[in-house]
C-alpha positions as CSV (number, residue, x, y, z in Angstrom):
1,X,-14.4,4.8,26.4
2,X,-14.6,1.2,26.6
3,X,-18.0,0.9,26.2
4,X,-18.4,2.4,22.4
5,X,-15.2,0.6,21.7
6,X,-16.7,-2.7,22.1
7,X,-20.5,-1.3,20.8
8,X,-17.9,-0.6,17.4
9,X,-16.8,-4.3,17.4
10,X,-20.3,-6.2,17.9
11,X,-22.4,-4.1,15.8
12,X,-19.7,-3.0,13.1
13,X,-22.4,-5.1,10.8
14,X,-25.6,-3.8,12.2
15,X,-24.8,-0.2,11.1
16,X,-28.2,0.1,10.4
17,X,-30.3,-1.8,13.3
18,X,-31.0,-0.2,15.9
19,X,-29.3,-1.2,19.6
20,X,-30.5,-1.4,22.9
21,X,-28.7,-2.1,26.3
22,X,-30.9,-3.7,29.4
23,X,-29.1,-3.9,33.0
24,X,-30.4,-6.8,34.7
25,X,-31.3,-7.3,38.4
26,X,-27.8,-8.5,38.9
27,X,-26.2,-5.5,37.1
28,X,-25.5,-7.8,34.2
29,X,-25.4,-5.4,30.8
30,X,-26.7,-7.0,27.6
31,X,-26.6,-5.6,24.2
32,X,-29.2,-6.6,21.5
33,X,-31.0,-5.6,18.8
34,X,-34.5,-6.4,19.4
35,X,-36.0,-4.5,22.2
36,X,-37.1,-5.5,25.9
37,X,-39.1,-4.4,28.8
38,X,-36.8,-1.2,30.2
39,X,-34.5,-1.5,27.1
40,X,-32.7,1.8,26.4
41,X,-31.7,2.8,23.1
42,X,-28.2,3.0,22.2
43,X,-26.7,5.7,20.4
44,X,-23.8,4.1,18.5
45,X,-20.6,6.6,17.5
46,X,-20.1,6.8,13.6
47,X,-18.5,4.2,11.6
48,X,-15.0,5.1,10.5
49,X,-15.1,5.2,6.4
50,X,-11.9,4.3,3.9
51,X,-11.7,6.6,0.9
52,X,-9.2,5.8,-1.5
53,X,-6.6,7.2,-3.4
54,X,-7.0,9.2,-7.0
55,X,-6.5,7.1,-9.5
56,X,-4.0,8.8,-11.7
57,X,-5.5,11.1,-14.0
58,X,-5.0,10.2,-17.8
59,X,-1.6,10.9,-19.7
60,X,-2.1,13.6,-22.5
61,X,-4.9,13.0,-24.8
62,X,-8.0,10.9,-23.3
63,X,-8.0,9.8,-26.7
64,X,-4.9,8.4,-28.9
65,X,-3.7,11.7,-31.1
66,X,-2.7,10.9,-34.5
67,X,-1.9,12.9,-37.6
68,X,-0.9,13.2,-41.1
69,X,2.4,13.9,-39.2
70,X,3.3,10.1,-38.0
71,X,1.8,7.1,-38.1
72,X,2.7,5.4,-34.7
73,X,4.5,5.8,-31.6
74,X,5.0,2.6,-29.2
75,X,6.9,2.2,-26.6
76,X,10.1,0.0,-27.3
77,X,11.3,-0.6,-23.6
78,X,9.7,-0.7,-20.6
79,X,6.8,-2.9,-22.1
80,X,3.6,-2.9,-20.7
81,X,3.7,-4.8,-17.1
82,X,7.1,-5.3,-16.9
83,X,8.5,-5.1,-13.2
84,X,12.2,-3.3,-13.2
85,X,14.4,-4.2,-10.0
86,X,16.7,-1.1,-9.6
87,X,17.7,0.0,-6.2
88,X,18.2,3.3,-7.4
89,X,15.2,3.8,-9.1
90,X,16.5,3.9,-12.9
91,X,14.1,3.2,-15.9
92,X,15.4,3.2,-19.1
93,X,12.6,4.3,-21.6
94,X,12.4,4.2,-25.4
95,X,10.2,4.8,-27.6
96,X,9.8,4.0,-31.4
97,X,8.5,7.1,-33.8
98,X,7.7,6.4,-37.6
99,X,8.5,8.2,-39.6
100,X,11.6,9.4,-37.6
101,X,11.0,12.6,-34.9
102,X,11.3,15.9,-37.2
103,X,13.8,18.2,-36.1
104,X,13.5,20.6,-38.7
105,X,9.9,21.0,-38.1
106,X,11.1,21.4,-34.0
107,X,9.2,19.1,-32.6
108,X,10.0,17.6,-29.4
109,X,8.8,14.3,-27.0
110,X,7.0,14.8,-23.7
111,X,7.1,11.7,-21.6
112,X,4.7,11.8,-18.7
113,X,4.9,9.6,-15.2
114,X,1.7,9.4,-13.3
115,X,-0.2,11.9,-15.0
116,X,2.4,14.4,-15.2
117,X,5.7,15.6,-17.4
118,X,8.1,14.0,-16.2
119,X,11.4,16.4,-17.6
120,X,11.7,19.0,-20.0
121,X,11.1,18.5,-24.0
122,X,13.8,16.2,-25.0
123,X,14.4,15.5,-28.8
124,X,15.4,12.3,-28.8
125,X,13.3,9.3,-28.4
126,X,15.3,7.8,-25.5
127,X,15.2,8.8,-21.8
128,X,16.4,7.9,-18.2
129,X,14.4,8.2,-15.4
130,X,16.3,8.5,-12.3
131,X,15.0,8.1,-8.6
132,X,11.7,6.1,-9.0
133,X,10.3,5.1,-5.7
134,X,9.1,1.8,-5.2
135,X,5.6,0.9,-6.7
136,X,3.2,0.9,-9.4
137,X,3.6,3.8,-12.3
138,X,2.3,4.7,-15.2
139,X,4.4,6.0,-18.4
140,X,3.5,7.4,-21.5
141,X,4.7,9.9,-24.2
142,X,3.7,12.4,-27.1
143,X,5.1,14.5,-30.1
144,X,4.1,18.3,-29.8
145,X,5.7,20.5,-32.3
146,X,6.4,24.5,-32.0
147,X,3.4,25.6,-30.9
148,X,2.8,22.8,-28.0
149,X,0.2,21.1,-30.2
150,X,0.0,17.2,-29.3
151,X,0.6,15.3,-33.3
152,X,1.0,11.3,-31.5
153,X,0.8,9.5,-28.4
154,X,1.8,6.1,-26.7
155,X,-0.7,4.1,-24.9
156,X,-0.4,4.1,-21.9
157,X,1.9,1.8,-20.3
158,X,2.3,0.4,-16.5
159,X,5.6,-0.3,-14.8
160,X,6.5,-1.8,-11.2
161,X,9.3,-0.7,-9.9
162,X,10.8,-3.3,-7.1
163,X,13.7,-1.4,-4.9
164,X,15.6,-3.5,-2.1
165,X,14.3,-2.2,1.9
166,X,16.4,-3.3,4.7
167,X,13.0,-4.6,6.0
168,X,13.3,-7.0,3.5
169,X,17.2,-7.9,4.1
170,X,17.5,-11.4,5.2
171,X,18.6,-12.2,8.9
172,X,22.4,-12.2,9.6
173,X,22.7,-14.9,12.2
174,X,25.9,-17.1,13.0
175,X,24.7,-20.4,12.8
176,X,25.0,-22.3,16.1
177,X,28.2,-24.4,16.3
178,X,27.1,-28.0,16.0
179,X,26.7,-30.3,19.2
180,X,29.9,-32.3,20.4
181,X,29.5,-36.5,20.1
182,X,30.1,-37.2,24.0
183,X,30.9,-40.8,22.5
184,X,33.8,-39.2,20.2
185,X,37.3,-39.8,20.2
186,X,39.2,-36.6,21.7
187,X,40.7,-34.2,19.4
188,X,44.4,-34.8,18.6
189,X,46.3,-31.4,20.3
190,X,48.4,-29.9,17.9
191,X,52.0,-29.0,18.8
192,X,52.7,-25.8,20.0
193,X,54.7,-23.1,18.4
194,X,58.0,-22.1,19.4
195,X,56.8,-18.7,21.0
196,X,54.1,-21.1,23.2
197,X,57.1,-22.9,24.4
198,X,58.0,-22.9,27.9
199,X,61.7,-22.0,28.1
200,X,63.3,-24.4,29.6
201,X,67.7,-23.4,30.1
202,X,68.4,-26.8,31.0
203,X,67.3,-28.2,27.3
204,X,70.7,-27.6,24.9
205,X,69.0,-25.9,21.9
206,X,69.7,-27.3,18.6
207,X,70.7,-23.8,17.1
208,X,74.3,-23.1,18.0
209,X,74.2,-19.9,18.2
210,X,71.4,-19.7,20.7
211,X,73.2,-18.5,24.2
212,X,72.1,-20.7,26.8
213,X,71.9,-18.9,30.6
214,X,72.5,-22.0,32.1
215,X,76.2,-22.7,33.3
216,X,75.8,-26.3,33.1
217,X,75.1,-26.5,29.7
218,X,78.4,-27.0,27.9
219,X,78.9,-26.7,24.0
220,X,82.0,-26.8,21.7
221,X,80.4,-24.3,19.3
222,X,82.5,-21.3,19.8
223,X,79.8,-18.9,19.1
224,X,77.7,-19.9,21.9
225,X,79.0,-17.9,24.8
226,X,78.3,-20.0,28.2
227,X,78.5,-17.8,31.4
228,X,81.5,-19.4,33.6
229,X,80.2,-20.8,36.7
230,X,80.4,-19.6,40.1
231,X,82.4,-21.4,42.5
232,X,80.2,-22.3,45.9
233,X,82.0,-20.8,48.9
234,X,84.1,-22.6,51.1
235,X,83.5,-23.3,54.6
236,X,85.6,-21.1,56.7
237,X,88.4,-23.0,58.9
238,X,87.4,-25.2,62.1
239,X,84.1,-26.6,60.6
């Protein structure tokens, strides 16, 4: 396998030329094109080919239709080349009939995306189309009456349709935080709030009606109650 992989790679250019390998004494293998003394001839394995995609066919008529009917039909928005960001795929299309479209006479507008109808017959010279993917696309349009016979067409008209891809959403990263000075005064400490605080019973609190647990904390506000303190014991008799 390795062998025709790498014959694919040298000779991708010399599709034509003819290849021989040679094994020397040493059981070095060389590859060339011009032959030698117990040369063998190289069978290489068929280039891989690219065929590309249809181009769309064309949109109604080859030709531009007109008739006695109307005497032009353009399209008012999209223009030609215009790129439409939408990331739902809307794209508002208008067109401009003159004389006015004829509803007495039932006839109706066709648009067409990439060769083919895009809705029903509408009869009005606006529509939304909903759900484009991402890419290039062609638009056009035409006046048919009862019958289905084409009276006028646009020209045809092409449209790229940008849509947002989360492959193409820019990195969320935190910035680092910057480096600290080493030289750089300390940061002042701010105080601490009052739940931070470390009690502390033998500190008289400025709020009188705090109840303090200590016993040796006396205060004249009658609303603080202070526990009365225990006596120590006394020393029994004879010591």
């Amino acid at each position: 396998m390795r062998y025709p992989l790498l014959l694919l790679v040298i000779f991708a250019g010399l599709a034509q030329a003819d290849v021989y390998k040679t094994v020397t004494e040493s059981g070095e293998v060389i590859y060339s094109d011009t032959p030698s003394e117990g040369a063998e001839r190289v069978r290489l394995p068929e280039l891989p080919t690219y065929k590309p995609a249809p181009l769309p066919r064309p949109i109604g008529s080859p030709k531009p239709v007109k008739s006695d009917e109307y005497d032009s039909m353009v399209f008012m928005k999209p223009r030609d080349n215009d790129t439409i960001r939408n990331n739902l795929g809307i794209i508002q299309v208008e067109v401009r009939l003159d004389p006015a479209l004829k509803h007495r006479q039932k006839h109706k507008i066709q648009y067409y995306l990439d060769g083919k109808p895009h809705g029903p017959l509408v009869d009005n010279t606006g529509l939304t189309f909903s759900n484009i993917e991402r890419g290039t696309h062609v638009l056009a349009a035409s006046v048919v009456d009862a019958n289905g016979t084409e009276l006028i067409n646009t020209a045809q008209i092409t449209v790229f349709v940008k849509r947002e891809s989360i492959l193409n959403e820019p990195d969320k990263f935190e910035p680092a935080p910057p480096a600290k000075d080493p030289d750089a005064p300390p940061e002042p400490k701010l105080p601490k709030s009052p739940s931070e605080l470390d009690f502390n019973p033998n500190i008289r609190s400025a709020n009188p009606n705090v109840r303090s647990d200590n016993p040796n904390i006396r205060t004249t506000n009658p609303n603080v109650i202070t526990p009365t303190p225990t006596p120590a014991p006394k020393p029994p008799p004879g010591n």
